[in-house]
C-alpha positions as CSV (number, residue, x, y, z in Angstrom):
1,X,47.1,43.4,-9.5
2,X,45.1,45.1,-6.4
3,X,41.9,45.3,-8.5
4,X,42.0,42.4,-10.4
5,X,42.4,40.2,-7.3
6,X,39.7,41.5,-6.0
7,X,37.0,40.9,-9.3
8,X,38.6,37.3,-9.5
9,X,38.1,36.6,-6.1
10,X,34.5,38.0,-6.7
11,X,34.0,36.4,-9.5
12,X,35.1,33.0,-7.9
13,X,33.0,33.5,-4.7
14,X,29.6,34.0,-6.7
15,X,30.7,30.9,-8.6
16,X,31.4,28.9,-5.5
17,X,28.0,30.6,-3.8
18,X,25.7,29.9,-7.7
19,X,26.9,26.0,-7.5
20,X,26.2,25.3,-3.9
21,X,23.2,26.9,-4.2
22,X,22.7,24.4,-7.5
23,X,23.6,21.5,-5.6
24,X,21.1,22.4,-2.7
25,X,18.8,22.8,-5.4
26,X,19.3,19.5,-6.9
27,X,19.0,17.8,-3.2
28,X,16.1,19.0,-2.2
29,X,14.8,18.3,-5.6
30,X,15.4,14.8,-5.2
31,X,13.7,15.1,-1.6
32,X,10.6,16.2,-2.9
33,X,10.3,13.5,-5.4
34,X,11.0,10.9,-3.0
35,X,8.1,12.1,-0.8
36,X,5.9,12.7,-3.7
37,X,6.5,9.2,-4.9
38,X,5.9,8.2,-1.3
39,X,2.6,9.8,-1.0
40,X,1.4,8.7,-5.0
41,X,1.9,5.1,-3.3
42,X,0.2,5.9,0.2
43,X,-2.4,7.1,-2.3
44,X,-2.5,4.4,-4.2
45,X,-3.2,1.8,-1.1
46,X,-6.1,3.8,0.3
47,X,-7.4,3.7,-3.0
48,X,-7.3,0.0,-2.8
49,X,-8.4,-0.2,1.1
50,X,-11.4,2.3,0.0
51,X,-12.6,0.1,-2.9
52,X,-12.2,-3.3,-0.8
53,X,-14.2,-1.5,1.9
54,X,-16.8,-0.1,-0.7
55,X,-17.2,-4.1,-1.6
56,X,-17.5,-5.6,1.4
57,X,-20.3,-2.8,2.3
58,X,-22.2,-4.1,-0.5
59,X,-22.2,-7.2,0.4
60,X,-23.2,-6.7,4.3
61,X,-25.8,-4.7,2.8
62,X,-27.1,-7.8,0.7
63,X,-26.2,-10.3,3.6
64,X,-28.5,-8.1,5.4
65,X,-31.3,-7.6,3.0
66,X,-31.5,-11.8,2.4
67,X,-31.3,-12.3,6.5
68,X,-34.7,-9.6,6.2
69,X,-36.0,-10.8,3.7
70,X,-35.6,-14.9,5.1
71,X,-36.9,-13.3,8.3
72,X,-40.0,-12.0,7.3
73,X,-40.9,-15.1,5.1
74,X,-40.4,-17.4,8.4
75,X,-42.5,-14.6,9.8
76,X,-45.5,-15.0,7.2
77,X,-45.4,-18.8,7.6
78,X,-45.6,-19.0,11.5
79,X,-48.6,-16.7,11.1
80,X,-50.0,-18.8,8.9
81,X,-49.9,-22.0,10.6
82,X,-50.9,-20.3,13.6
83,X,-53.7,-18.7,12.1
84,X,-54.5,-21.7,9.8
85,X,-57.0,-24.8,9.9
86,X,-55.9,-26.8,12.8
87,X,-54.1,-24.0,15.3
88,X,-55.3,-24.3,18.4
89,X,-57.8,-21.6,20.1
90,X,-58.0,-20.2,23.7
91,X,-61.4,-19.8,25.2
């Protein structure tokens, strides 16, 4: 009965040992998928924040080619007048 104790109680600790090793497993399993999830969504929103950021550039970019553009036109016209028919000259 010495011997055969002995392998059952062997036997019995490696099960014990093989499921709470399983059930660690299975824990930090779910662990990681909760923090993948979690960075897949962080992901997700700078996806979002980069493209609202990419739009907004584009239109500070054409804000700022129309302002240039406007600019340069009131530019051309003040030239003209000043340079035109009845603008005043300095002796």
């Amino acid at each position: 009965m010495g011997l055969a104790g002995l392998v059952i109680g062997a036997v019995a600790a490696w099960l014990l040992a093989q499921e709470s090793a399983a059930a660690e497993m299975r824990r930090l399993r779910a662990r990681l998928e909760e923090r993948i999830g979690y960075w897949q969504s962080e992901a997700e929103r700078a996806k979002v924040t980069a493209d609202r950021l990419s739009e907004q550039t584009a239109a500070w970019a054409a804000g700022c080619q129309q302002g240039r553009e406007e600019v340069l036109s009131l530019a051309r016209a003040l030239s003209r007048q000043a340079s035109g028919p009845g603008a005043q000259r300095q002796s």
